[in-house]
mmCIF file of the protein (N, C-alpha, C, O) and its ligand, coordinates in Angstrom:
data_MODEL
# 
_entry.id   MODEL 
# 
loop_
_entity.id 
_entity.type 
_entity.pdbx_number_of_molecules 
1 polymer     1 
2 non-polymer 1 
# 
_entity_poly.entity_id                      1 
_entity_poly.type                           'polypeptide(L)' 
_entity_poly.nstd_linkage                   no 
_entity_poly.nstd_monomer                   no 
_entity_poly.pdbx_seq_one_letter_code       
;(UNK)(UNK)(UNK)(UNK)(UNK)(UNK)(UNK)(UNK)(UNK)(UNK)(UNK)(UNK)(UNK)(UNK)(UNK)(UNK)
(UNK)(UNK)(UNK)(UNK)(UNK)(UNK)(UNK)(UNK)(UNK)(UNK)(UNK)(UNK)(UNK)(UNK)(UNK)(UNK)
(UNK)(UNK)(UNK)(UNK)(UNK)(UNK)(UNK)(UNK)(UNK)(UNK)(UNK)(UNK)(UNK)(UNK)(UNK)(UNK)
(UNK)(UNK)(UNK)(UNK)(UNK)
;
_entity_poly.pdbx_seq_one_letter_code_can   XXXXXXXXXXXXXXXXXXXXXXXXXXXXXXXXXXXXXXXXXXXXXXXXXXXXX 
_entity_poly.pdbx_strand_id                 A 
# 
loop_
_entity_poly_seq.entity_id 
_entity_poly_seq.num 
_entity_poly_seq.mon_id 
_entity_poly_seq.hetero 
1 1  UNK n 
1 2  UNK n 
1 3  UNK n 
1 4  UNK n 
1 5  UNK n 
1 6  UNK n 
1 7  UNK n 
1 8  UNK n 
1 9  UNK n 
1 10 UNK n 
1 11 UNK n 
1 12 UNK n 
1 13 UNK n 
1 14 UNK n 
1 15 UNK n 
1 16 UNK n 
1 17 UNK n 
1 18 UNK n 
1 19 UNK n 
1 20 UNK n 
1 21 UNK n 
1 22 UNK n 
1 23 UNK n 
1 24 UNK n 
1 25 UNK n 
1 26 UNK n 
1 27 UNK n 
1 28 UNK n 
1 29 UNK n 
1 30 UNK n 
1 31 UNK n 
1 32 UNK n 
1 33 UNK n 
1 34 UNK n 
1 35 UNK n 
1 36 UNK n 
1 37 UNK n 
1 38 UNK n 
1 39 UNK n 
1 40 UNK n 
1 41 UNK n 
1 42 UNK n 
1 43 UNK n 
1 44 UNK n 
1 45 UNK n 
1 46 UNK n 
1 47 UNK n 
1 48 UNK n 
1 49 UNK n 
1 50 UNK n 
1 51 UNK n 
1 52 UNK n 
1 53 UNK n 
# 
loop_
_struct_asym.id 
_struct_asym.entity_id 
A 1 
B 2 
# 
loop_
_chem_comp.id 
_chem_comp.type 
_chem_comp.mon_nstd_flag 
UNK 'L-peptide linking' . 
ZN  non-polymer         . 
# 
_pdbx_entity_nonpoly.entity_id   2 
_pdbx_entity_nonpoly.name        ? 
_pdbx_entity_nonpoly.comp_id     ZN 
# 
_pdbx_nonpoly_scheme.asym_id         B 
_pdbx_nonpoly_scheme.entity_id       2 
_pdbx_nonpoly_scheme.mon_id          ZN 
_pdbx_nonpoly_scheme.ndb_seq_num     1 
_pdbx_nonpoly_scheme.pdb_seq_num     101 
_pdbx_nonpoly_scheme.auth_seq_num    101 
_pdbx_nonpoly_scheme.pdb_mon_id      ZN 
_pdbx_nonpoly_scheme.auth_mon_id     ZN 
_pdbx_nonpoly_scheme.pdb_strand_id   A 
_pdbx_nonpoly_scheme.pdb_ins_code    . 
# 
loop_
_atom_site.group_PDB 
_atom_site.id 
_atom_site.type_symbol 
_atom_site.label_atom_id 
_atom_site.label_alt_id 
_atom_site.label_comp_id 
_atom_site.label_asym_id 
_atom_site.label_entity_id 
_atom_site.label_seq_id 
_atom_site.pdbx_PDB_ins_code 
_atom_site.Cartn_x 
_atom_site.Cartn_y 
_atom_site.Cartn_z 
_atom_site.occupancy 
_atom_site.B_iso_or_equiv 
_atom_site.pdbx_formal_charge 
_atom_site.auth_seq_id 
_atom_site.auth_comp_id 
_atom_site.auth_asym_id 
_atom_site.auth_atom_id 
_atom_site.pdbx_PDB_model_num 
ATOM   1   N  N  . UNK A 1 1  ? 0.827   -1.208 0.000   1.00 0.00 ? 1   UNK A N  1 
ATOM   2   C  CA . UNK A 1 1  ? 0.000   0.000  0.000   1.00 0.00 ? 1   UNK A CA 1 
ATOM   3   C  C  . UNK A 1 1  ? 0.858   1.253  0.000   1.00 0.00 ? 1   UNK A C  1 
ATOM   4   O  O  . UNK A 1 1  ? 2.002   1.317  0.451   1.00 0.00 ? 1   UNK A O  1 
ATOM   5   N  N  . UNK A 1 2  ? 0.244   2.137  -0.500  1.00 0.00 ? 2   UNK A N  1 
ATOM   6   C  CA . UNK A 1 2  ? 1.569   3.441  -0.992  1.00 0.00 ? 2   UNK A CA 1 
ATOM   7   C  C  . UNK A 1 2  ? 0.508   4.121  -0.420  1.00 0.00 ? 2   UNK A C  1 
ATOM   8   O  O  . UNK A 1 2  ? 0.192   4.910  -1.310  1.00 0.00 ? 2   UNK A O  1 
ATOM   9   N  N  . UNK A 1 3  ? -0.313  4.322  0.611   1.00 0.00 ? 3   UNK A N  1 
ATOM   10  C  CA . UNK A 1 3  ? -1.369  5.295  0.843   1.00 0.00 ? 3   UNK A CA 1 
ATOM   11  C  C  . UNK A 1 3  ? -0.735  6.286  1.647   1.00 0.00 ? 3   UNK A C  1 
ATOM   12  O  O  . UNK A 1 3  ? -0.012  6.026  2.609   1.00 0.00 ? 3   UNK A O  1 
ATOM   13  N  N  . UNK A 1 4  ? -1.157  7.974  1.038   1.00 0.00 ? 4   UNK A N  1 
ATOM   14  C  CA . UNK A 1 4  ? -0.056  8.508  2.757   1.00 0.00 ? 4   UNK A CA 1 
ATOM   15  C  C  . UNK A 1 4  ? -1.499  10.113 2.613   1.00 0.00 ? 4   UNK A C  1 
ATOM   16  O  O  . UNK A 1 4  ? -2.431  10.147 1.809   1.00 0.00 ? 4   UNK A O  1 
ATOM   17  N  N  . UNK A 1 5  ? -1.237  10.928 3.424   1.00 0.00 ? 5   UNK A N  1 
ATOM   18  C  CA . UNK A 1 5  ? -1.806  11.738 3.855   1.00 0.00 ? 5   UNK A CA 1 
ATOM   19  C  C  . UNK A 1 5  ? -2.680  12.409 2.071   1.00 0.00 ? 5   UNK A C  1 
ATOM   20  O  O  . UNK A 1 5  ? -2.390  11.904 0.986   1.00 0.00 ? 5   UNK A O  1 
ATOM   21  N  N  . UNK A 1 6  ? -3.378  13.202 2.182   1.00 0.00 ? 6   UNK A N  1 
ATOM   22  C  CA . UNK A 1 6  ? -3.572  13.884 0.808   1.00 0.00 ? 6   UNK A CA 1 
ATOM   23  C  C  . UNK A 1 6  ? -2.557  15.184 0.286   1.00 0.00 ? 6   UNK A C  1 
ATOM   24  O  O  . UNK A 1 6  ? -1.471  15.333 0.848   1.00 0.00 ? 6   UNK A O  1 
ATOM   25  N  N  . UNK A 1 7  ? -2.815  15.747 -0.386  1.00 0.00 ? 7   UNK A N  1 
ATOM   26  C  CA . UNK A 1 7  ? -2.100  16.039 -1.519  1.00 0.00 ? 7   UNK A CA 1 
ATOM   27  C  C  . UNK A 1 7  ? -2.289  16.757 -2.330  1.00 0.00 ? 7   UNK A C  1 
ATOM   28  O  O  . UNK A 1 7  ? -2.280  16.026 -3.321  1.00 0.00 ? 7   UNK A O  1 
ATOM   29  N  N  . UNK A 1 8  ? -2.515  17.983 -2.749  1.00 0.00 ? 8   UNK A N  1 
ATOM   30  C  CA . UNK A 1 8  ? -2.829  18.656 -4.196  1.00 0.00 ? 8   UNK A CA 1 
ATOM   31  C  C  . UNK A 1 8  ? -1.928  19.754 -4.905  1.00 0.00 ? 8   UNK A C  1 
ATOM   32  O  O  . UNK A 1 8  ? -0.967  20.322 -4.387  1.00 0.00 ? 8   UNK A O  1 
ATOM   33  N  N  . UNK A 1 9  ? -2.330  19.912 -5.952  1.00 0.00 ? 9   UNK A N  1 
ATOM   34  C  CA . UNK A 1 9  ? -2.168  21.149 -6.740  1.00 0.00 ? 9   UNK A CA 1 
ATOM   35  C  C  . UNK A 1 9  ? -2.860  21.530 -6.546  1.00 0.00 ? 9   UNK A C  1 
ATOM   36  O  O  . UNK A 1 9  ? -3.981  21.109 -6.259  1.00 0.00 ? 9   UNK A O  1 
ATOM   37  N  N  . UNK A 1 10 ? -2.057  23.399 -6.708  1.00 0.00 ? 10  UNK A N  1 
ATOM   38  C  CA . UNK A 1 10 ? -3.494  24.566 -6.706  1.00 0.00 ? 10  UNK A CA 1 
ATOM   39  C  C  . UNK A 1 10 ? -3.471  24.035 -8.171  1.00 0.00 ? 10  UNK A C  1 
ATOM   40  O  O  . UNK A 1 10 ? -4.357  23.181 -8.174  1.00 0.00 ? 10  UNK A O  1 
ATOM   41  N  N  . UNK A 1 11 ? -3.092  24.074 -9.038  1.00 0.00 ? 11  UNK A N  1 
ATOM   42  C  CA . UNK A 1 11 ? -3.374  24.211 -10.624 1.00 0.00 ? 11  UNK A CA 1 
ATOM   43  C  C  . UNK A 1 11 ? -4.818  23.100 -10.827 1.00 0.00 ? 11  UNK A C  1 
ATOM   44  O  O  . UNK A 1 11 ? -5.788  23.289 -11.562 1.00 0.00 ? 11  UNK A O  1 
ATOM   45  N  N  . UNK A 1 12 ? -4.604  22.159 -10.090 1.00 0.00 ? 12  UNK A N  1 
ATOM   46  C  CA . UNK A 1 12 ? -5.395  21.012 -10.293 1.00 0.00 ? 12  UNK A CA 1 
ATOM   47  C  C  . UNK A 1 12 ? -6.771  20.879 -10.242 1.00 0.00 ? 12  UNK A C  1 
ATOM   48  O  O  . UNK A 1 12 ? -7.059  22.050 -9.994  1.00 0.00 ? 12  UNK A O  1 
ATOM   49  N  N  . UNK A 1 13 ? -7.645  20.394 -10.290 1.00 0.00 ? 13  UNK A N  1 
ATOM   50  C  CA . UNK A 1 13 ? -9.238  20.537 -9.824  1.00 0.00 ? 13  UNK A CA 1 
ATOM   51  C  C  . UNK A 1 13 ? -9.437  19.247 -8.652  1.00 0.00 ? 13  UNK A C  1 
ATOM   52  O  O  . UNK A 1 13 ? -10.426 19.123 -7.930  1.00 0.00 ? 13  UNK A O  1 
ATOM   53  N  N  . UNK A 1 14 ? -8.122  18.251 -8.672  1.00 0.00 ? 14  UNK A N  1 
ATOM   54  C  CA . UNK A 1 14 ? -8.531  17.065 -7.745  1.00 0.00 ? 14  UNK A CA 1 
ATOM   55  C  C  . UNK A 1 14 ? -7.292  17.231 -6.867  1.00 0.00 ? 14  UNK A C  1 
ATOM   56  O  O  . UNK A 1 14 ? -6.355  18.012 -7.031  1.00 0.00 ? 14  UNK A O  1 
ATOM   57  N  N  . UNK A 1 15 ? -7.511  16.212 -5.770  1.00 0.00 ? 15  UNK A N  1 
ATOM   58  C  CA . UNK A 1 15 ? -6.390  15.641 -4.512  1.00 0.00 ? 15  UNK A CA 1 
ATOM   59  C  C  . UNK A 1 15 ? -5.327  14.277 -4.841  1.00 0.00 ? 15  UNK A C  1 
ATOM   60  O  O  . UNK A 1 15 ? -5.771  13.377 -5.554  1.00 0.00 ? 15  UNK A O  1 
ATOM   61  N  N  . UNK A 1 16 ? -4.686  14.231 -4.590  1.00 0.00 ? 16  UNK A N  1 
ATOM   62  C  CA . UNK A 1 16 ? -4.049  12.717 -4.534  1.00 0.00 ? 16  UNK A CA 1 
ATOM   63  C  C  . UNK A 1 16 ? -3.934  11.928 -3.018  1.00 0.00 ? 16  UNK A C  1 
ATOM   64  O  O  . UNK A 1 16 ? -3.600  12.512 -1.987  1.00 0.00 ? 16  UNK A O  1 
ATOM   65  N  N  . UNK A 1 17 ? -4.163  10.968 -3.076  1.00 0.00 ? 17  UNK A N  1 
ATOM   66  C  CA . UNK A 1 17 ? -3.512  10.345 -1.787  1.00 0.00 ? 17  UNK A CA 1 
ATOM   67  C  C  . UNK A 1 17 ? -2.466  8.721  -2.061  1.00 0.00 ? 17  UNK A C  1 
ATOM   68  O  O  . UNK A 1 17 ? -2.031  7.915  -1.238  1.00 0.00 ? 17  UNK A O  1 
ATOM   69  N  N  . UNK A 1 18 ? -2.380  8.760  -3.309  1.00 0.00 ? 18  UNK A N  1 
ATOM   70  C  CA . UNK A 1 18 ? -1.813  7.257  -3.942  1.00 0.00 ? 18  UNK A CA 1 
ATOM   71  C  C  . UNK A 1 18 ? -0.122  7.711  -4.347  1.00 0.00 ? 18  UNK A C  1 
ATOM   72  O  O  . UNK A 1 18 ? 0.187   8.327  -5.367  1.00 0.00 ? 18  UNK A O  1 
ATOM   73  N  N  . UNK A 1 19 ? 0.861   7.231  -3.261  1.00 0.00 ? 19  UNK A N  1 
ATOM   74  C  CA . UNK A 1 19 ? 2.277   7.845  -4.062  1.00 0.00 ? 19  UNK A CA 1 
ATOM   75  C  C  . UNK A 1 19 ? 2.324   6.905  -5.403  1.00 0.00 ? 19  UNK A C  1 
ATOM   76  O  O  . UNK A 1 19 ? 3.425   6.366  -5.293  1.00 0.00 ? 19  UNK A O  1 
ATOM   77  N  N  . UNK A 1 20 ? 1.782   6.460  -6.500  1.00 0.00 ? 20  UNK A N  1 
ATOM   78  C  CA . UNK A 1 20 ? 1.849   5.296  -7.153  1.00 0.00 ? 20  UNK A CA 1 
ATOM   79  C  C  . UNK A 1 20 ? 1.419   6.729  -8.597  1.00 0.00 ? 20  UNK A C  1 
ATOM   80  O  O  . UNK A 1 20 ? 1.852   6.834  -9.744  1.00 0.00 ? 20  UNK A O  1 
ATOM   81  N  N  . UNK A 1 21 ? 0.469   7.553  -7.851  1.00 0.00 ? 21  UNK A N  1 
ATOM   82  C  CA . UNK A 1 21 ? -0.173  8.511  -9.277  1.00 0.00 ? 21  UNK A CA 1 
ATOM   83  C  C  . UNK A 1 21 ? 0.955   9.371  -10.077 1.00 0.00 ? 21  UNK A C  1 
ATOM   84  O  O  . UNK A 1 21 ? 1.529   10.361 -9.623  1.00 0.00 ? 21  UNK A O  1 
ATOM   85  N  N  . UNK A 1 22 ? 1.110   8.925  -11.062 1.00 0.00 ? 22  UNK A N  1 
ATOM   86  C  CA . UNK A 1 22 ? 1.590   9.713  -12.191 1.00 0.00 ? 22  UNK A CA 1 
ATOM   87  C  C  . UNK A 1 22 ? 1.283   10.876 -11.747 1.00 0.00 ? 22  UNK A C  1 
ATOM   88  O  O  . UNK A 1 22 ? 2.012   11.347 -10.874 1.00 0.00 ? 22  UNK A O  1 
ATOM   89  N  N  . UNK A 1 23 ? 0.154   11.634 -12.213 1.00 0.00 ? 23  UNK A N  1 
ATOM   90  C  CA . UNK A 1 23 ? -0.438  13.083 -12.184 1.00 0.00 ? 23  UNK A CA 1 
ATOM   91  C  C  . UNK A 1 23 ? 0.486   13.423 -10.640 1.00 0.00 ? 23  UNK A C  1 
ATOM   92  O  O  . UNK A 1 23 ? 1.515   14.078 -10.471 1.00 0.00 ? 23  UNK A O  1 
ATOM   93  N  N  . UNK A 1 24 ? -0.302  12.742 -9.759  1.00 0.00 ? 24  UNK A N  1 
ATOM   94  C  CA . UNK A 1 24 ? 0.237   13.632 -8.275  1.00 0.00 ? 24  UNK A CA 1 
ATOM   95  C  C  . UNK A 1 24 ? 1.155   13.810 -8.048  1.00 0.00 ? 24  UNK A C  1 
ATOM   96  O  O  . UNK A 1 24 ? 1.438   14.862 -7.475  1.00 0.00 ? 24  UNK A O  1 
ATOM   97  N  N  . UNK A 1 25 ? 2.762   12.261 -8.589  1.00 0.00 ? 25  UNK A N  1 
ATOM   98  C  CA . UNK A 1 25 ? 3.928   12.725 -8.356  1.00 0.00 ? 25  UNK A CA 1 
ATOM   99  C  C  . UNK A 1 25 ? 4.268   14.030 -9.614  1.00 0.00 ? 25  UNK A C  1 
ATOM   100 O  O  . UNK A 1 25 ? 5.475   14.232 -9.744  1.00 0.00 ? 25  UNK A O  1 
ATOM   101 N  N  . UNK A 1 26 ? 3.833   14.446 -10.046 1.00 0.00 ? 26  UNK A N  1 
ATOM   102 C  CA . UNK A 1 26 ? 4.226   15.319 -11.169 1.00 0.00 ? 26  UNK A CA 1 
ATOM   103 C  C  . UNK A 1 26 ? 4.184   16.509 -10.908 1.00 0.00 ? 26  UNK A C  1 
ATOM   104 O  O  . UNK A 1 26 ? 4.921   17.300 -11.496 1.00 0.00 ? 26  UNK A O  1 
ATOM   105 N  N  . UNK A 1 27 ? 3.477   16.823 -10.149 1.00 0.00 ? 27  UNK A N  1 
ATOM   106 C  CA . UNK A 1 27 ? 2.978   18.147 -9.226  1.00 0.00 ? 27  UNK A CA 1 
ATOM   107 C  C  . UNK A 1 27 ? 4.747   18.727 -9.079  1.00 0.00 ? 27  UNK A C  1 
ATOM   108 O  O  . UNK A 1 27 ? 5.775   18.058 -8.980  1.00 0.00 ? 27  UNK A O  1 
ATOM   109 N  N  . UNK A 1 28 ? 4.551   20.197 -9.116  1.00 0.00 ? 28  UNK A N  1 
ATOM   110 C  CA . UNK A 1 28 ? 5.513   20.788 -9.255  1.00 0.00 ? 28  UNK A CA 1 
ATOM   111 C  C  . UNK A 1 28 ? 5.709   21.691 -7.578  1.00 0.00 ? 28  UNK A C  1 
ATOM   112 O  O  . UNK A 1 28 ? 4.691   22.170 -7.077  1.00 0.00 ? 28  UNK A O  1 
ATOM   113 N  N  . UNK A 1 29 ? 6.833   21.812 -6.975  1.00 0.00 ? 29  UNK A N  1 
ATOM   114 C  CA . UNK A 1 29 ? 6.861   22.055 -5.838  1.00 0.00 ? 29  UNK A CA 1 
ATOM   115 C  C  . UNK A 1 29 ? 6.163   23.553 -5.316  1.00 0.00 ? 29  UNK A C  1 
ATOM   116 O  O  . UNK A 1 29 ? 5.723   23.846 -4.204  1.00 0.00 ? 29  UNK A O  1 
ATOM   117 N  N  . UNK A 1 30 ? 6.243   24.355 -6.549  1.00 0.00 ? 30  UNK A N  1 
ATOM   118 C  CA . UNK A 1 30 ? 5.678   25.527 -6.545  1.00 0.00 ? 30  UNK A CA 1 
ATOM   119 C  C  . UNK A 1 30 ? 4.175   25.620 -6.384  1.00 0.00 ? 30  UNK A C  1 
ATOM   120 O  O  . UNK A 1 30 ? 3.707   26.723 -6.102  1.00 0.00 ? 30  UNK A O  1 
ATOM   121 N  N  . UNK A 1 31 ? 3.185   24.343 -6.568  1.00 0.00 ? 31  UNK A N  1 
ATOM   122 C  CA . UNK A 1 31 ? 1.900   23.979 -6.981  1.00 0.00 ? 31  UNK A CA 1 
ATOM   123 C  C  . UNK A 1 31 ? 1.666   23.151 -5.648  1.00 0.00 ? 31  UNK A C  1 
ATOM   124 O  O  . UNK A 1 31 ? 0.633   23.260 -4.987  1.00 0.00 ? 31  UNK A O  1 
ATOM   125 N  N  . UNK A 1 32 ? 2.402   22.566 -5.414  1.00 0.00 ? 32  UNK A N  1 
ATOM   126 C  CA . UNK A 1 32 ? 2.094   21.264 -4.279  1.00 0.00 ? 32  UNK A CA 1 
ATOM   127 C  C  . UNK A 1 32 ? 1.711   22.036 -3.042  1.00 0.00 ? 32  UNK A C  1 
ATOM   128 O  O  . UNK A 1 32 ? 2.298   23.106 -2.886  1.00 0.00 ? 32  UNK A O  1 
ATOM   129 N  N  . UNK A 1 33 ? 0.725   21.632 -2.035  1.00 0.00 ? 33  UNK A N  1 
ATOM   130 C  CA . UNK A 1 33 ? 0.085   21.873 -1.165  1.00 0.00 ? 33  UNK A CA 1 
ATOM   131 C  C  . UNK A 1 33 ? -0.606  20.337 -0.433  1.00 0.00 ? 33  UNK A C  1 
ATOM   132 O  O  . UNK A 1 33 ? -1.018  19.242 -0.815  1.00 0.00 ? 33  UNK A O  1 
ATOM   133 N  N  . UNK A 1 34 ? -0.431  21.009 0.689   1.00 0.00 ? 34  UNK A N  1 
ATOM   134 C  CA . UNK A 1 34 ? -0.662  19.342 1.888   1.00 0.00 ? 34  UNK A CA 1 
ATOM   135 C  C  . UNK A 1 34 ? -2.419  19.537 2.187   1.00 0.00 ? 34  UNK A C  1 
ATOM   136 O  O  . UNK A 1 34 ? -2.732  20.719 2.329   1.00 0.00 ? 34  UNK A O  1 
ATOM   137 N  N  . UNK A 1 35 ? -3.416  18.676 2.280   1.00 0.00 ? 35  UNK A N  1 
ATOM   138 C  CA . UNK A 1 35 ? -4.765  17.840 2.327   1.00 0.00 ? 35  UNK A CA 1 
ATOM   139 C  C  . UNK A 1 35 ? -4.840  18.773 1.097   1.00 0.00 ? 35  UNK A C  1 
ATOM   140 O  O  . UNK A 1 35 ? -4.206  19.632 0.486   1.00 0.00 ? 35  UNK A O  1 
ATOM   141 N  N  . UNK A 1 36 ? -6.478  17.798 1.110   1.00 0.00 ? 36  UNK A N  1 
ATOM   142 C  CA . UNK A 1 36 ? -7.267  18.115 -0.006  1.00 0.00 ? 36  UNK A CA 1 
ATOM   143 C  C  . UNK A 1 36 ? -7.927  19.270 -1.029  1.00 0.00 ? 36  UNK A C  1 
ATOM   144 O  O  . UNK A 1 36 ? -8.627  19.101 -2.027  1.00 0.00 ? 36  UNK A O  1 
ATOM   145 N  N  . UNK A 1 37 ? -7.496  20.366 -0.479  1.00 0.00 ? 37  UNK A N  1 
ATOM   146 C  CA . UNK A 1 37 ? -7.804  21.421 -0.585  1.00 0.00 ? 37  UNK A CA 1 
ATOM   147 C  C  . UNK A 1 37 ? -9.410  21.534 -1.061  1.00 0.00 ? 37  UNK A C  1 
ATOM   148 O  O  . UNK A 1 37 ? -9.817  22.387 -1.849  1.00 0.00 ? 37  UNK A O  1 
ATOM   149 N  N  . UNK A 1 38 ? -10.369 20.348 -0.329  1.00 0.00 ? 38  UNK A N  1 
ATOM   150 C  CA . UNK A 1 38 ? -11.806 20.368 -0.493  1.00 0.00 ? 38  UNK A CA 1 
ATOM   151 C  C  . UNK A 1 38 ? -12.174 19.977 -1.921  1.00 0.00 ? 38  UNK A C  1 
ATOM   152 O  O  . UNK A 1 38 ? -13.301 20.162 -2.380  1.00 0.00 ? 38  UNK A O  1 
ATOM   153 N  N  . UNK A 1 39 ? -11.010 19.340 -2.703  1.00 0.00 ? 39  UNK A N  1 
ATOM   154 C  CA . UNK A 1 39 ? -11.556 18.908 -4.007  1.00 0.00 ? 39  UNK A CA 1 
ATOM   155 C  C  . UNK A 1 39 ? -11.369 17.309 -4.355  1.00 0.00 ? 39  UNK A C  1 
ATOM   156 O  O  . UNK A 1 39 ? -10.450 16.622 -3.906  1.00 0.00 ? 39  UNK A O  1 
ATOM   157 N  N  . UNK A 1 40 ? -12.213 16.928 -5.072  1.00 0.00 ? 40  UNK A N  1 
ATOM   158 C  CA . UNK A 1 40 ? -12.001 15.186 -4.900  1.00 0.00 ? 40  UNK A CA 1 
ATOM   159 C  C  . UNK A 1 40 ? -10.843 14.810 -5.037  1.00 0.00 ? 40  UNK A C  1 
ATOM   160 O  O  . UNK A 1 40 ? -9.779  15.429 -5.034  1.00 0.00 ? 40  UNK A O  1 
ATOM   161 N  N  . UNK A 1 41 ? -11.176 13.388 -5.201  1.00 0.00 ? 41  UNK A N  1 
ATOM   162 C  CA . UNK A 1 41 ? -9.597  12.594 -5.232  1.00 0.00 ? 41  UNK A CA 1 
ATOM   163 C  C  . UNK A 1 41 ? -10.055 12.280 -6.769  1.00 0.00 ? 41  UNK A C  1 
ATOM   164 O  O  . UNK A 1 41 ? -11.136 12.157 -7.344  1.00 0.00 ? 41  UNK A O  1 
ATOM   165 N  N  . UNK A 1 42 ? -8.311  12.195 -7.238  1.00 0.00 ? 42  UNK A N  1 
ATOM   166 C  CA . UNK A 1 42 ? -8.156  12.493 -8.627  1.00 0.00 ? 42  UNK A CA 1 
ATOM   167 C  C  . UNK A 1 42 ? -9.018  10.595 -9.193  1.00 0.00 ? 42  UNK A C  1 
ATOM   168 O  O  . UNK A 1 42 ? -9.401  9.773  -8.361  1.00 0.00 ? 42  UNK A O  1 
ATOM   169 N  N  . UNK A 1 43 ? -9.070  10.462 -10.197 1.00 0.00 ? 43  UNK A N  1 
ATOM   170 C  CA . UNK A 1 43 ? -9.294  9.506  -11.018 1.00 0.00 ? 43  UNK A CA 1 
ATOM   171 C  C  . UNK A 1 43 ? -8.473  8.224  -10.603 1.00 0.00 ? 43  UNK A C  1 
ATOM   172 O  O  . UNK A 1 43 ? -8.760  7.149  -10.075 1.00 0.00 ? 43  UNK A O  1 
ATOM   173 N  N  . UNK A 1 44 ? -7.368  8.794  -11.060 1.00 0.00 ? 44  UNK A N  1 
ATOM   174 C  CA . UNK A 1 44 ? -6.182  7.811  -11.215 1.00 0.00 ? 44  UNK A CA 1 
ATOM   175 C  C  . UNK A 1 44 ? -5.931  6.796  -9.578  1.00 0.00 ? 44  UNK A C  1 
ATOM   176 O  O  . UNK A 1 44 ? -6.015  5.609  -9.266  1.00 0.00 ? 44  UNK A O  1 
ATOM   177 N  N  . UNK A 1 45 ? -5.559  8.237  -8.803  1.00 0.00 ? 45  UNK A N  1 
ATOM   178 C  CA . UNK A 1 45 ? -5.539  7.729  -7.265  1.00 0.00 ? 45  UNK A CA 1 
ATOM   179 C  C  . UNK A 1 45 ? -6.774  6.316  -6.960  1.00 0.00 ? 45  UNK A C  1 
ATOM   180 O  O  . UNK A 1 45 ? -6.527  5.131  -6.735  1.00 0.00 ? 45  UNK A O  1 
ATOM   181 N  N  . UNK A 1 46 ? -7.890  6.905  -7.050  1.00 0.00 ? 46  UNK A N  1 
ATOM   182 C  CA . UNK A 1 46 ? -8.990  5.935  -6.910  1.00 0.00 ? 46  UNK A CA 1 
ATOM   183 C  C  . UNK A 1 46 ? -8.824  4.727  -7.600  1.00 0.00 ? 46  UNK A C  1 
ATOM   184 O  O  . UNK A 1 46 ? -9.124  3.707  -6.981  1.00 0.00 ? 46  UNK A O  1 
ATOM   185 N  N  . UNK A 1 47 ? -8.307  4.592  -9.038  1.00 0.00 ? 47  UNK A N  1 
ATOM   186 C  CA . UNK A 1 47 ? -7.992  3.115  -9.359  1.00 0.00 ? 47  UNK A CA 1 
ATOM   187 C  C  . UNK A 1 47 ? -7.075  2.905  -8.564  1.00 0.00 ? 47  UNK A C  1 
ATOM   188 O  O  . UNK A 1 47 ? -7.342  2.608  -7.399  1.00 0.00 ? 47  UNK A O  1 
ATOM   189 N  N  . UNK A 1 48 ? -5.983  2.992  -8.937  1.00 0.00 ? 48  UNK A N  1 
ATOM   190 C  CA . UNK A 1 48 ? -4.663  2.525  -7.705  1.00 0.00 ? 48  UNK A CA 1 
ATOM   191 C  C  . UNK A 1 48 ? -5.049  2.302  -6.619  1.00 0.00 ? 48  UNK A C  1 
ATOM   192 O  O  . UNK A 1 48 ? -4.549  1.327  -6.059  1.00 0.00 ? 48  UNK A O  1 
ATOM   193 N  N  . UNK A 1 49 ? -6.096  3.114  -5.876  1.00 0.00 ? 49  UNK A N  1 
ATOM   194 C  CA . UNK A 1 49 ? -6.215  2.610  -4.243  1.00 0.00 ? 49  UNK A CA 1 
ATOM   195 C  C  . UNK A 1 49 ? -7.238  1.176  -4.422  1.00 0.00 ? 49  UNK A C  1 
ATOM   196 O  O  . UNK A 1 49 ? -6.913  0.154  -3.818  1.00 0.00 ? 49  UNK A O  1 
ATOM   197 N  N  . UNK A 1 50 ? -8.266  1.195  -5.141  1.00 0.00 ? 50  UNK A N  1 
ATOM   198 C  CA . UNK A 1 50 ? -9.016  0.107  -5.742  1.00 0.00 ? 50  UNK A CA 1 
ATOM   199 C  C  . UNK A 1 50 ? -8.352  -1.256 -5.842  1.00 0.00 ? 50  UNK A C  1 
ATOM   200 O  O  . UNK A 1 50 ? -8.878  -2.320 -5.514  1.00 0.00 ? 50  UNK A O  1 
ATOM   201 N  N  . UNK A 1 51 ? -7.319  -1.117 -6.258  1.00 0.00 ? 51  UNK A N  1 
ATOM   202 C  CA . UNK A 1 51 ? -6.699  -2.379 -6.958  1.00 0.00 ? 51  UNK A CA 1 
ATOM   203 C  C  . UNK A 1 51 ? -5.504  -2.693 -5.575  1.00 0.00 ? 51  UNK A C  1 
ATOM   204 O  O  . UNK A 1 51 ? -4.795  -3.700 -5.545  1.00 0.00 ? 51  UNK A O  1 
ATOM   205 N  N  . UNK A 1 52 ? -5.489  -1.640 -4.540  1.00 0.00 ? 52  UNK A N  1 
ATOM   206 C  CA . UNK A 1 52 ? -4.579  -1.819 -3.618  1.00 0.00 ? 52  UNK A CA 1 
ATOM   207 C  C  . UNK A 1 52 ? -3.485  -1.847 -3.411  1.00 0.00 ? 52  UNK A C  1 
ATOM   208 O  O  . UNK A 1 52 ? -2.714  -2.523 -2.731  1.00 0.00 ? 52  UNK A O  1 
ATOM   209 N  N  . UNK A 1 53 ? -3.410  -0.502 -4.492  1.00 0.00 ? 53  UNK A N  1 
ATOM   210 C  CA . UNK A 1 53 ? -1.658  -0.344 -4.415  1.00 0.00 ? 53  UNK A CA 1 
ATOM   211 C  C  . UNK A 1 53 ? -1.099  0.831  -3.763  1.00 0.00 ? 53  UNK A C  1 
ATOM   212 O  O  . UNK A 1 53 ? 0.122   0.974  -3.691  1.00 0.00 ? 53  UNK A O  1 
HETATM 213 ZN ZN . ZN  B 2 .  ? -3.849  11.086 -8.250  1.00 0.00 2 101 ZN  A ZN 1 
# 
C-alpha cells in the first residue's frame, strides 16, 4: 500500500492520496500543497487505491 496523507495542486481541480499517481507525483513544488484542498480525489488515485496499491 503506498497510501499517505492527501495532496494537491493549486493548478489542479482534484487531490491525490496514492504515491503510485503519475499526475500527483508530477505536481511541481511551486503547486504542491498538503490535504485536499476540499476537491475530490483524482481519477487515477482511486484506481490505484481500488486495486490496492
Ligand atoms: Zn492522483
Amino acid at each position: 500500500m503506498s497510501k499517505k496523507s492527501p495532496w494537491h495542486s493549486i493548478k489542479q481541480p482534484v487531490h491525490h492520496n496514492n504515491t503510485n499517481c503519475n499526475t500527483g507525483n508530477n505536481i511541481e513544488k511551486e503547486y504542491y500543497r498538503e490535504g485536499t484542498g476540499g476537491k475530490p480525489l483524482c481519477q487515477e488515485c482511486a484506481k490505484l487505491n481500488s486495486r490496492g496499491r
